[in-house]
C-alpha positions as CSV (number, residue, x, y, z in Angstrom):
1,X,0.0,0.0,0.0
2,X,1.2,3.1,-1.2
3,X,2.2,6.3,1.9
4,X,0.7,9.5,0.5
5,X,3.7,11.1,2.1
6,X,2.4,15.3,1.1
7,X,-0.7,15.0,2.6
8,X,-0.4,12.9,5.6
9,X,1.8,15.7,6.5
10,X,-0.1,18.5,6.1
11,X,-3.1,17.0,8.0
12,X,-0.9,16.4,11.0
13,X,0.2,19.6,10.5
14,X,-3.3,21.2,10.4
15,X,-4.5,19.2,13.3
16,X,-1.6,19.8,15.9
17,X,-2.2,23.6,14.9
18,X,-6.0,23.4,15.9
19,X,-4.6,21.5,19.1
20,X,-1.9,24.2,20.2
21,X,-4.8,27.2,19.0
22,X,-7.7,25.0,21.5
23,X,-5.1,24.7,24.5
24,X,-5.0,27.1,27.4
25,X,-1.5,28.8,28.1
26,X,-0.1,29.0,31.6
27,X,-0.7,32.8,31.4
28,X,-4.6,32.1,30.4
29,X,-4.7,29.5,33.6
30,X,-2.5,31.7,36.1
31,X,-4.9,33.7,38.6
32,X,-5.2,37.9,37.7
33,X,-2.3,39.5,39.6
34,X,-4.1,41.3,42.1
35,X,-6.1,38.3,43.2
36,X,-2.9,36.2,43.6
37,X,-2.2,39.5,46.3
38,X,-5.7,39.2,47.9
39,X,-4.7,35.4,48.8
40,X,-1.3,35.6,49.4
41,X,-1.6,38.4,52.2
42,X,-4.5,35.7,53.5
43,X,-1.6,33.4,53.9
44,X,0.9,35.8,55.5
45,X,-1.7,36.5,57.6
46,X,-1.9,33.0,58.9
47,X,-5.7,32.6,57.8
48,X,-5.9,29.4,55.3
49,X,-5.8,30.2,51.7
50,X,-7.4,26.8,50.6
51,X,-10.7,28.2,50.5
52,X,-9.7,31.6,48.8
53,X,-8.0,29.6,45.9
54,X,-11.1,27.8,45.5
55,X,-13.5,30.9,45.5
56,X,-11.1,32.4,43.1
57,X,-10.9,29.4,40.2
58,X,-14.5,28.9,40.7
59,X,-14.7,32.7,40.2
60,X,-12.4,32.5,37.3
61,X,-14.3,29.4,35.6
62,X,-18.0,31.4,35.8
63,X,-15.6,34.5,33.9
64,X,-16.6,36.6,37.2
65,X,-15.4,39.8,36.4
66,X,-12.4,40.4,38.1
67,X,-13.3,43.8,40.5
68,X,-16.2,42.0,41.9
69,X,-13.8,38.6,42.6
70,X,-11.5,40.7,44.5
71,X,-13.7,41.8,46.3
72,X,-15.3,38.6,47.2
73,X,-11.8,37.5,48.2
74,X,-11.2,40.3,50.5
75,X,-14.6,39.9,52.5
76,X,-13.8,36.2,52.5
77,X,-10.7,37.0,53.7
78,X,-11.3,39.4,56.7
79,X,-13.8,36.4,57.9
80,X,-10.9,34.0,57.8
81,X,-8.7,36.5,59.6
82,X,-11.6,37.2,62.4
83,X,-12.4,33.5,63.2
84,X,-8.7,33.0,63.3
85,X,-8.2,36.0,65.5
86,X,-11.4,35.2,67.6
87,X,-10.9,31.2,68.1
88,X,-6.9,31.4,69.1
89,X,-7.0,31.1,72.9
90,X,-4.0,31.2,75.0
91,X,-3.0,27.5,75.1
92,X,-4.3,26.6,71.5
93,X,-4.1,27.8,67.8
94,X,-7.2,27.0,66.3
95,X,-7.2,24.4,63.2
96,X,-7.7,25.4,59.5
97,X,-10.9,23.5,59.6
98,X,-12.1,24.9,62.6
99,X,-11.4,28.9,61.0
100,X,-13.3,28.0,58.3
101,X,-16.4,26.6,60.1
102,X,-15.7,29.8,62.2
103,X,-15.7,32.1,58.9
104,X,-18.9,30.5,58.0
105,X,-21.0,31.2,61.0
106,X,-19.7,35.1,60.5
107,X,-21.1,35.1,57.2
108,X,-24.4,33.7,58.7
109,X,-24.7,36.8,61.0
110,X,-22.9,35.3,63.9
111,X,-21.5,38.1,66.1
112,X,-17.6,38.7,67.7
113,X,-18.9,37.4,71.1
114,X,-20.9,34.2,69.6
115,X,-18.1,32.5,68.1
116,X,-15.2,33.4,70.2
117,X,-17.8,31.4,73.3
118,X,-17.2,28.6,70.8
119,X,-14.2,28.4,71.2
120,X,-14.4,27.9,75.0
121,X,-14.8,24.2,73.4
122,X,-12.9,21.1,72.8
123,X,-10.8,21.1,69.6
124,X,-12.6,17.9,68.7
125,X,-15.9,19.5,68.6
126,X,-14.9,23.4,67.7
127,X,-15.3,22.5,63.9
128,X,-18.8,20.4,64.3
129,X,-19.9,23.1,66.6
130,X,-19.4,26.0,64.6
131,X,-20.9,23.9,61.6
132,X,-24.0,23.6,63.5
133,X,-24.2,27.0,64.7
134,X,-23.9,28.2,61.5
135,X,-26.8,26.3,59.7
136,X,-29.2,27.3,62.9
137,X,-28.2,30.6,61.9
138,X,-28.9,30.2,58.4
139,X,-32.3,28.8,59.4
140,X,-33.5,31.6,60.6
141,X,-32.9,31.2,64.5
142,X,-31.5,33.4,66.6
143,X,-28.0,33.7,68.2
144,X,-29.5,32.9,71.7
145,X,-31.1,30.3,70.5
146,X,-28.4,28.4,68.4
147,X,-25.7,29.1,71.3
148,X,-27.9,27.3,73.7
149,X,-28.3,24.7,71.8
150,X,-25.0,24.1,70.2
151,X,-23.4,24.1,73.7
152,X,-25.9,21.9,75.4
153,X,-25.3,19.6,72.3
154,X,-21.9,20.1,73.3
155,X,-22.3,18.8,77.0
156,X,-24.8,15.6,76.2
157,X,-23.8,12.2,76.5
158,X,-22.9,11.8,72.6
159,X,-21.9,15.7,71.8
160,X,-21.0,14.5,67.9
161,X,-24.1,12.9,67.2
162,X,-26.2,15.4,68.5
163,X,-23.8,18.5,67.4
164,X,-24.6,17.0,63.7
165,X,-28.5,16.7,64.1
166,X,-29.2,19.8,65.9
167,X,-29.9,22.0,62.6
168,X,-31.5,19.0,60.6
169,X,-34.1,18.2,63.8
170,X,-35.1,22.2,64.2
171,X,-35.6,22.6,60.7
172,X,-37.6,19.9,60.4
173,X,-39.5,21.5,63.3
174,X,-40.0,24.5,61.9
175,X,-41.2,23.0,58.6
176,X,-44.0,20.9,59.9
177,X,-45.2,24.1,61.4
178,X,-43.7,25.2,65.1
179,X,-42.6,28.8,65.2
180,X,-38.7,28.9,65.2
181,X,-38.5,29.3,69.5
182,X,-40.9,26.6,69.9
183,X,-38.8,24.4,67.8
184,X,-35.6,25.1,69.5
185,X,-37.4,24.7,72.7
186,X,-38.4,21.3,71.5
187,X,-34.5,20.3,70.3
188,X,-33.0,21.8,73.9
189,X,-35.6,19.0,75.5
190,X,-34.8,16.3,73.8
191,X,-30.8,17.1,74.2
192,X,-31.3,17.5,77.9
193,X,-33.6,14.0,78.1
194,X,-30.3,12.8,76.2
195,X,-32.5,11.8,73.0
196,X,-29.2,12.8,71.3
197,X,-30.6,11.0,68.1
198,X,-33.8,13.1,67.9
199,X,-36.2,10.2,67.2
200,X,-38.8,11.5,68.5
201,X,-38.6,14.5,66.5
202,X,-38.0,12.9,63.4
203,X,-40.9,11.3,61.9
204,X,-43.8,12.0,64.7
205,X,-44.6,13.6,67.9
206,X,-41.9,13.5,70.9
207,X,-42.4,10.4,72.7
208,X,-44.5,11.1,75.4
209,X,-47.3,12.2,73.6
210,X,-50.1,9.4,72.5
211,X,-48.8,9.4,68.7
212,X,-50.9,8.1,66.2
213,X,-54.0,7.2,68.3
214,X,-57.1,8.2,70.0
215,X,-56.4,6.7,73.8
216,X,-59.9,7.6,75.5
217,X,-61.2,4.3,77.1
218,X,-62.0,2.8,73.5
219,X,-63.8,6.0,71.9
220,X,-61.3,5.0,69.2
221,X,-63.8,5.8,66.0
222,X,-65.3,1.8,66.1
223,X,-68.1,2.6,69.0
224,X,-66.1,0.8,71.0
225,X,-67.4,1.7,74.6
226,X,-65.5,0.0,76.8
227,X,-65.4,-3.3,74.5
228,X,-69.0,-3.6,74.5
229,X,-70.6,-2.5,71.6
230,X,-69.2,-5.6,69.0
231,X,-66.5,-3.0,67.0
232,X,-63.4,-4.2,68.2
233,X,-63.7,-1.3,71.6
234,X,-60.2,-2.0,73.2
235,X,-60.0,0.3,76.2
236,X,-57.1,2.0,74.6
237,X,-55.7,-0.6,73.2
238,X,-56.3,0.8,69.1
239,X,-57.7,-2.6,67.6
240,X,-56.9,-5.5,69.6
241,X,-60.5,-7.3,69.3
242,X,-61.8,-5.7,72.6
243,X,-59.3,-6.4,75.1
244,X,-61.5,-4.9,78.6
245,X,-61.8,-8.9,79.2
246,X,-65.2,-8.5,79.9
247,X,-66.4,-9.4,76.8
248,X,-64.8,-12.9,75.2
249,X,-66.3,-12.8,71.8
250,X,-65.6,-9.8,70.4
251,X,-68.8,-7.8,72.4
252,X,-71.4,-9.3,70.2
253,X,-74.2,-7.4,71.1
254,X,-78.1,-8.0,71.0
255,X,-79.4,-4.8,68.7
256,X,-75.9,-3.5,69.1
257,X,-76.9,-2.3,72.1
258,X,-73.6,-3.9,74.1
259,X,-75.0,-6.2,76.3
260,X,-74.5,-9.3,74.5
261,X,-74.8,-13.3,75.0
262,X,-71.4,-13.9,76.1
């Protein structure tokens, strides 16, 4: 088989020139100038410039112009700086993870004084925490509210598990209804009974209430008076044939008027 030498060439040539024309160079890739600055003085500043690099390629991908990056970066930057500055305690620098949870609740709304009492808190649960204050925050509660129940999360039996829940059971709460302090009412109870898993609030009423049925000596929608009256009355008991044990045979009545031939 014969090589057409001439043209093979010039289609290689042709198509690693449409390569090299499609390919980004470094210069296109490298971040603008001043936002390499922006992140740079984050990192001098001891703040963690993980998350700023990521802001700023995500920025650069979406063709963000670059003013309105910078100044993204910046505010991002003075909340890593302040959650840094207000989570160092004497005897312990705080951890990268645990500025950036801090940074988060900050852009929530949390104030000066409501995360720096976070950091009053073990390292192992500064970063869950913070998380969790920040999504109550987001939720719509109110910095009381979240602080009391973040740090009696904090104190319970299983502080992880119930650090984790705490935003997931409120909100739940709040969506089935309950006005936000009623719902973190509800929460701080079931931390404190040390229901860290929030069962109770997951999926039904807490458990002490009579869920799912009408408990009134058999007035349970069947006529059931007492087990008497032939529909399966239970004294309570939701459906269990008429269970009063007065009855034996279901409360077969004459007439239906519950006094039946046993």
């Amino acid at each position: 088989m014969e090589t057409e030498g001439p043209k093979a060439t010039m289609f290689s040539t042709i198509t690693l020139s449409l390569l090299l024309m499609g390919a980004p160079s470094h210069a296109e890739e490298a971040l603008a100038p001043e936002i390499a600055e922006v992140i740079e003085a984050a990192r001098a500043s001891g703040a963690p410039a993980a998350p700023l690099e990521s802001k700023a390629k995500e920025g650069a991908a979406k063709r963000v112009p670059t003013a309105r990056l910078i100044q993204a970066l910046e505010a991002m930057s003075a909340q890593l700086s302040e959650s840094r500055r207000l989570l160092t305690r004497a005897d312990l620098e705080p951890t990268d993870e645990a500025i950036v949870a801090g940074a988060g609740a900050l852009r929530e709304g949390a104030s000066d004084r409501g995360v720096a009492r976070l950091a009053r808190l073990s390292p192992e649960l500064q970063v869950t925490a913070l998380t969790g204050f920040a999504d109550l925050l987001g939720a719509g509660f109110s910095e009381a509210s979240s602080l009391s129940l973040v740090e009696r999360a904090a104190n319970s039996s299983n502080p992880e598990l119930a650090l984790s829940g705490l935003a997931t059971a409120a909100g739940a709460l709040v969506a089935s209804g309950l006005p936000h302090a009623t719902a973190a009412a509800q929460v701080g109870e079931e931390v404190a009974a040390g229901r860290s898993g929030f069962s109770a609030l997951q999926g039904g009423p807490p458990e002490h209430s009579n869920a799912g049925g009408n408990k009134d000596n058999g007035n349970n929608g069947n006529n059931g008076n007492n087990g008497n009256n032939g529909n399966n009355g239970n004294n309570g008991n939701n459906g269990n044939n008429g269970n009063n044990g007065n009855n034996g045979n279901h409360g077969e009545g004459n007439n239906g008027n519950g006094n039946g031939n046993q």
